[in-house]
N, C-alpha and C positions, 0 to 999 in steps of 0.2 A: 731525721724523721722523714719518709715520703710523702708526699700529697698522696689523696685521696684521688680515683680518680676525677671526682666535682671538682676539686680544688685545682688540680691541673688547669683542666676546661677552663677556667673562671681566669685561670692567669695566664693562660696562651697568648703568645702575642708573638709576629715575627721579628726575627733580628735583620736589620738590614744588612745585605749580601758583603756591601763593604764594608762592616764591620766583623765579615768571618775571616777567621785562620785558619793555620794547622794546630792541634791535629784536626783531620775528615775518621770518615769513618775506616775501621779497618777491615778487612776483608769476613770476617765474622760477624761487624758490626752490620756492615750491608747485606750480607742474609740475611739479616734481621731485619731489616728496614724494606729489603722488598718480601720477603715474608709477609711483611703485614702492609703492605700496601695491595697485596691482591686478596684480602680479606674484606671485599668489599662488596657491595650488591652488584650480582649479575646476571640480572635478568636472563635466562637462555641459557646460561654459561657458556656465553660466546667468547670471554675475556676477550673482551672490545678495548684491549691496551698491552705495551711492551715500554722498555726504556731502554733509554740509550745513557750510557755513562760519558760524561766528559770529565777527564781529570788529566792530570800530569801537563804536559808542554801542549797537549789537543786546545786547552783551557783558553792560551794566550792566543795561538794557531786560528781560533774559531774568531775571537773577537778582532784580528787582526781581518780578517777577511770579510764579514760585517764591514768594519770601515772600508776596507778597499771597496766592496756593493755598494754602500749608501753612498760615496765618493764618485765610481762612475757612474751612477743616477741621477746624481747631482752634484754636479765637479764645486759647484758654490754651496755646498752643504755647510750649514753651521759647523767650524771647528769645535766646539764643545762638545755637540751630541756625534760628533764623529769617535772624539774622543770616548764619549764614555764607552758607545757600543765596541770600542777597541780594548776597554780595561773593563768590560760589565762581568767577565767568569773569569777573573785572575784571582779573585779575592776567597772563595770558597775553596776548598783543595776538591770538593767534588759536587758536582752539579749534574743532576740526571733530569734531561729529556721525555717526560711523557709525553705518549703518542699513543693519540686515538686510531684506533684499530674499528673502522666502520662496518658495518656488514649490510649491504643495501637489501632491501626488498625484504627484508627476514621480518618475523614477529613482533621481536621485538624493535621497537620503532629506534630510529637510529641517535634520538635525542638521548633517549634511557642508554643506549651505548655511551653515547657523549660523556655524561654525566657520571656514566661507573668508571670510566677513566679520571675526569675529576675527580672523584673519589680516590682512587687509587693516587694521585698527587697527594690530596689532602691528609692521606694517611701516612704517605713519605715524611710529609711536611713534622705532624703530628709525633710518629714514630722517631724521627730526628729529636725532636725535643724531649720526650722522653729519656733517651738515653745521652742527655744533656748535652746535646749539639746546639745549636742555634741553626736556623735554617726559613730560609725567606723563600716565596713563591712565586717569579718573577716570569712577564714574557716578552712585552716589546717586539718588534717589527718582526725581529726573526722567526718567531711562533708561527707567525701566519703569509709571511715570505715563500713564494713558489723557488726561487733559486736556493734558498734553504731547505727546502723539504725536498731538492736535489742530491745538494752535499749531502742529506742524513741518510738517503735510501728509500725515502718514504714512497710508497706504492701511493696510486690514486684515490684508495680510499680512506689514507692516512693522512693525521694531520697532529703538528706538536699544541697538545693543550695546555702544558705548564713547563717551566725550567725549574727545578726544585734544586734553591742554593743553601748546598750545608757545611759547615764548618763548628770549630771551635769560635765562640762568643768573644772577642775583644773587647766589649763593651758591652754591657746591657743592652738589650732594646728600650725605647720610652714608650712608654703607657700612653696610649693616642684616646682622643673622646669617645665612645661608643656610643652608638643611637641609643635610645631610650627605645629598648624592646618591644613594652606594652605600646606605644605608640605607633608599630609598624603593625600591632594583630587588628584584623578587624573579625567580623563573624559574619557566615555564610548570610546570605538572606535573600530566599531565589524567585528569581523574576517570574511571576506571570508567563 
């Protein structure tokens, strides 16, 4: 029986990145999945985003060079976090790079860009699960790293918003606490 879409919503939750495998998606699957990640609001239709795929030996290649930067930034760099950001996209067989695609001075204000690219993650993310991947949203230093937005190509007015890691589920995710909703609404009530 499928969920409903509510039912979905209601049990979304991500799977942490090391607990993906193989299989990733397959090359039909990912038409599908950036399909529907550019099905998002876009103010202009400026598509204020693009992706980069990392998969295959790129995976290890990327995180090995991560540590080699954090290492000569900081030759006394904790060996753990050296280590993770050395094994953080081995675990997913595919992890794609959104990247905000800015468009300065235009109408649309560049935040509403910002955010349609978010968007466009969250629906990777979303879309992954659906066709029963697991798949975690992850960014860490390299997101917002200038020598990483080197290596990727990124022009000056681009910047990596999300690493979207997806794979086959090894494990469950756990059910984490959620806020209590009604307690984050409040209602307008305008100043003088």
């Amino acid at each position: 029986m499928t969920d409903t879409p509510l039912a979905f919503l209601q049990r979304r939750q991500s799977v942490p990145s090391k607990a993906l495998g193989e299989p990733g998606p397959d090359a039909a699957q990912l038409k599908i999945l950036l399909d529907l990640a550019v099905r998002v609001p876009d103010h202009g239709r400026l598509t204020p985003w693009r992706f980069i795929r990392i998969a295959g030996a790129q995976r290890a290649a990327f995180g090995t060079r991560l540590a080699d930067l954090m290492l000569a930034r900081d030759p006394t760099a904790d060996p753990a976090k050296v280590d993770k950001e050395r094994h953080r996209y081995i675990h997913a067989p595919l992890v794609m790079a959104v990247v905000a695609s800015l468009t300065a001075g235009h109408k649309v204000p560049e935040q509403e860009q910002l955010l349609s690219a978010g968007l466009a993650a969250y629906n990777l993310l979303l879309g992954a699960q659906v066709l029963g991947f697991g798949a975690q949203w992850l960014t860490g230093f390299a997101a917002y790293d200038v020598e990483v937005a080197r290596w990727f190509g990124l022009a000056a007015h681009e910047r990596i918003v999300a690493f979207v890691h997806i794979g086959t589920p090894r494990e469950p995710g756990a059910e984490r606490a959620r806020p209590d909703a009604l307690a984050r609404l409040s209602d307008l009530a305008l100043a003088d």
